[in-house]
Residue frames relative to the residue before (quaternion, step in Angstrom):
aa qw qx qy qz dx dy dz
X 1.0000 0.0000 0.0000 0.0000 0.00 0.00 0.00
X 0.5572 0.5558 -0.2878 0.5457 3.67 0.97 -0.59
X 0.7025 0.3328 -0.4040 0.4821 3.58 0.39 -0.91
X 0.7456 0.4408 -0.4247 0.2634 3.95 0.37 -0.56
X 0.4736 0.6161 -0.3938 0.4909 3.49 1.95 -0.64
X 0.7866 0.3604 -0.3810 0.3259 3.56 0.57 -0.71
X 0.3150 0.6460 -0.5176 0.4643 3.54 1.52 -0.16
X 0.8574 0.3098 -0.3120 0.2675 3.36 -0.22 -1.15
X 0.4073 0.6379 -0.3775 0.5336 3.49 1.30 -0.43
X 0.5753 0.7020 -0.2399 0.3444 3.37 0.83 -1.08
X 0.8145 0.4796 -0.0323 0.3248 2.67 0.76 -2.22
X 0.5062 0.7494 -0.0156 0.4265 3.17 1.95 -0.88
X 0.7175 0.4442 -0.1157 0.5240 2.77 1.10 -1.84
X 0.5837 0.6370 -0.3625 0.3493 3.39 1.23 -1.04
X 0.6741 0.5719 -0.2237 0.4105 3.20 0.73 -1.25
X 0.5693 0.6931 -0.2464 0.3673 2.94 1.09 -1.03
X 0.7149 0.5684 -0.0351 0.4057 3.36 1.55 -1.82
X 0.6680 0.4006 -0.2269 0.5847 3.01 1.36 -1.47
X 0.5546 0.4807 -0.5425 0.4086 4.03 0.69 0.33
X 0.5437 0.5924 -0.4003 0.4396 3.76 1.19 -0.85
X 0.7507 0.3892 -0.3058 0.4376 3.43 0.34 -1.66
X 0.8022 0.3355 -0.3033 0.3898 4.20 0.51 0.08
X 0.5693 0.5514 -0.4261 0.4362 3.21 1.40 -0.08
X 0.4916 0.7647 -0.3360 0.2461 3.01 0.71 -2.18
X 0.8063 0.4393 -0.1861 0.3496 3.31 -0.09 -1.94
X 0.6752 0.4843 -0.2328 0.5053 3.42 0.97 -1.17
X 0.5812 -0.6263 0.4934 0.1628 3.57 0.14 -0.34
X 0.3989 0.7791 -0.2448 0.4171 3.13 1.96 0.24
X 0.4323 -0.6709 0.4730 0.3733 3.83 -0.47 0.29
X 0.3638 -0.6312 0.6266 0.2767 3.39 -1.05 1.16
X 0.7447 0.3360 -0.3129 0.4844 4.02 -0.21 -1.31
X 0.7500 0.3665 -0.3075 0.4568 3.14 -0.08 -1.10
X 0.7925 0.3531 -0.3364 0.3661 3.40 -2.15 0.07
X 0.1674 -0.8582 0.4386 0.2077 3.30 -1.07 0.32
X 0.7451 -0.5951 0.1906 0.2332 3.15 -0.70 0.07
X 0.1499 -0.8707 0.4670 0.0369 3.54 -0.23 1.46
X 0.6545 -0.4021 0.5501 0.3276 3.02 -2.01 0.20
X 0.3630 -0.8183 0.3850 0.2245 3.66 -0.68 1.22
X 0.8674 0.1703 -0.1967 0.4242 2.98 1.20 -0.12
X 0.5242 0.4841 -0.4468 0.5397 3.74 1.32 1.51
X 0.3327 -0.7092 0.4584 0.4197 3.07 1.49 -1.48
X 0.3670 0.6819 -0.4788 0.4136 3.31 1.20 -0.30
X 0.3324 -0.6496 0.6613 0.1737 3.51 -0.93 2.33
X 0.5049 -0.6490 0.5361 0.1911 2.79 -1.86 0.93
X 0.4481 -0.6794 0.4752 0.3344 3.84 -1.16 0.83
X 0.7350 -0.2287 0.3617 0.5259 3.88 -1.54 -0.10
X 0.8358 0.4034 -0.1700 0.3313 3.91 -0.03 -1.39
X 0.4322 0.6609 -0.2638 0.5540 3.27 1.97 -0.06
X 0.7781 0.3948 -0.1830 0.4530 3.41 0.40 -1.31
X 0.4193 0.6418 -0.5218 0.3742 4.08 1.17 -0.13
X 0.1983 -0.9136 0.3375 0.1096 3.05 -0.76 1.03
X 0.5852 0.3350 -0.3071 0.6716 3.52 -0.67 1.07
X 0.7661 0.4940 -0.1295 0.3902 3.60 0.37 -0.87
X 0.6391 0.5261 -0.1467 0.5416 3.16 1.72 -0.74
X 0.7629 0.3774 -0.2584 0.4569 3.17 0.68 -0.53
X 0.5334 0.6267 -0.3309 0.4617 3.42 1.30 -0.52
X 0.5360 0.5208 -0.3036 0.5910 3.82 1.17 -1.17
X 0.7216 0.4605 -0.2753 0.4375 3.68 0.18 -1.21
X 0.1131 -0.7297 0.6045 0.2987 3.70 0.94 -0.76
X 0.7827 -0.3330 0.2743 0.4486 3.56 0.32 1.51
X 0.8488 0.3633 -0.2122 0.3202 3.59 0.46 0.07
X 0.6121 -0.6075 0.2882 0.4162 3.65 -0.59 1.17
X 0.2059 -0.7959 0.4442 0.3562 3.80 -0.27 0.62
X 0.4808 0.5791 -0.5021 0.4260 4.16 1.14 0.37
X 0.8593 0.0706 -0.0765 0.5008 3.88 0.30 -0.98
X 0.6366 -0.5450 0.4223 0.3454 3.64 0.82 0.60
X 0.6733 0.5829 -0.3700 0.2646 4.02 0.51 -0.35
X 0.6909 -0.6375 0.2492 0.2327 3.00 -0.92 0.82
X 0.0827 0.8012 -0.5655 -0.1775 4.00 -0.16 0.33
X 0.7986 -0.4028 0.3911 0.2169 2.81 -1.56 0.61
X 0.2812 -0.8299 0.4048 0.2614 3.63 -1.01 1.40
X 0.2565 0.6884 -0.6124 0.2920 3.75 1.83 0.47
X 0.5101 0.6928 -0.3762 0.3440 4.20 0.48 -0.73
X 0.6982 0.2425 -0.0651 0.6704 3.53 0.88 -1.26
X 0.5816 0.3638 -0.4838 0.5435 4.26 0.25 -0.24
X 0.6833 0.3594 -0.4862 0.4093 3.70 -0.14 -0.41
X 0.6639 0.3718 -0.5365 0.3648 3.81 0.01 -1.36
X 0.7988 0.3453 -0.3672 0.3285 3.88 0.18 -1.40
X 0.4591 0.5246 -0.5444 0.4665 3.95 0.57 0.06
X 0.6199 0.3747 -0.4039 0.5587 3.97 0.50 -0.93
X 0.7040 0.5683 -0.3315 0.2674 3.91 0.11 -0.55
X 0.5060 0.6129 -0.2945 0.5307 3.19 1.82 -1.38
X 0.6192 0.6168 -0.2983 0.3837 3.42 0.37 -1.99
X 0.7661 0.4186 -0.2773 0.4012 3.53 0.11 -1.51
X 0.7216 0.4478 -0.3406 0.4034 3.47 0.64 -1.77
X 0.6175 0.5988 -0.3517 0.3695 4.05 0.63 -0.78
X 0.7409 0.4355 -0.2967 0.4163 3.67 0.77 -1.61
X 0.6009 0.6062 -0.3575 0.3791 3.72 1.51 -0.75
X 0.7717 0.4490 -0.1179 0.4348 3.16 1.14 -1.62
X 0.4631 0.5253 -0.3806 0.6040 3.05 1.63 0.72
X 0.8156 -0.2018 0.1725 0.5142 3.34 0.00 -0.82
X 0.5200 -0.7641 0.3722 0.0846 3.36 -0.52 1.61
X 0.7370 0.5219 -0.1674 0.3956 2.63 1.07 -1.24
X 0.7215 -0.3028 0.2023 0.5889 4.21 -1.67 -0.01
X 0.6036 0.5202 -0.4940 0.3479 4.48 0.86 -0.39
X 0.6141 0.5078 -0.3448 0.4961 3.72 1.09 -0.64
X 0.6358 0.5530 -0.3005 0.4468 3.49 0.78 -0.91
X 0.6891 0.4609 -0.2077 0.5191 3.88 1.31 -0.74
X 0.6659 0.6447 -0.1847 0.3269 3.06 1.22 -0.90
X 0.5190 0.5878 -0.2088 0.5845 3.07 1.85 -1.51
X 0.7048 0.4205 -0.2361 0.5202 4.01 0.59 -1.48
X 0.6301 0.2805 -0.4964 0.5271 3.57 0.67 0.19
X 0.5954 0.5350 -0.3880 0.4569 4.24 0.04 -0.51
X 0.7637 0.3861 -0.3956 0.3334 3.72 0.80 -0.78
X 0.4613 0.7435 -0.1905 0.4451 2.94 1.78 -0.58
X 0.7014 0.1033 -0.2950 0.6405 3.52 0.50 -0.95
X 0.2595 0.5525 -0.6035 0.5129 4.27 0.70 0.69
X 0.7859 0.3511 -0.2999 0.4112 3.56 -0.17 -0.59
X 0.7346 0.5237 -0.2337 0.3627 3.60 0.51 -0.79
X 0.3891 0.6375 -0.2306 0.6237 2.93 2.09 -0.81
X 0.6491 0.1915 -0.2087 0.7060 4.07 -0.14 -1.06
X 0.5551 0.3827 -0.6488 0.3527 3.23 -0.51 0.30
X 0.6942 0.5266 -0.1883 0.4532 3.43 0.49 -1.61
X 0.7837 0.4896 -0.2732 0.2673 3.39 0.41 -0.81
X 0.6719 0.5621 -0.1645 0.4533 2.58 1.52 -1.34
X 0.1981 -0.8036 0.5355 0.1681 3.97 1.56 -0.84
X 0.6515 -0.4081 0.4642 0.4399 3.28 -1.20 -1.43
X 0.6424 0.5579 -0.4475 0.2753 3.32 1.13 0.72
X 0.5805 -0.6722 0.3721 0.2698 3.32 -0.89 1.25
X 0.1553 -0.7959 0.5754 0.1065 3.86 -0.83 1.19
């Protein structure tokens, strides 16, 4: 039961990560603002923003102008999910809990890298 709570936590956090690795660069607010369609702008609603889950319903596509988004959106949330469910279901204890905060971390530097200066 722990390993699937931390999945979701996981799943969350991803999202969380893959906004850093595309805002960040731009100069864009990370808390604040909300989140748009990259290529209408159309802000995204509550049922949009579920992660992993959203994009799968959408089949990968913006549900205002039909365009495709990018599948770095869903590879980050479940890579943050993997990370979490593994470091828990390893070790339950405050080393899993450190372990996970180190993995999201180099998770981030990764989308950082991946992501570069091209626009998703």
């Amino acid at each position: 039961m722990l390993t699937a709570i931390a999945a979701v936590v996981g799943l969350a956090v991803g999202s969380f990560l893959g906004t850093l690795a595309l805002r960040l660069p731009r100069g864009l607010p990370v808390v604040g603002g909300r989140s748009v369609c990259p290529h209408c702008g159309h802000r995204l609603t509550a049922p949009e923003l579920v992660p992993l889950a959203s994009w799968f319903l959408q089949r990968g596509r913006c549900r205002a102008c039909g365009a495709r988004l990018s599948i770095f959106y869903p590879a980050i949330e479940l890579a943050a999910a993997l990370v979490a469910a593994i470091c828990i279901n390893l070790s339950p204890a405050a080393w899993g809990v450190l372990a996970c905060l180190a993995g999201w971390a180099a998770l981030a530097v990764l989308a950082r890298v991946v992501v570069g200066a091209r626009t998703l």
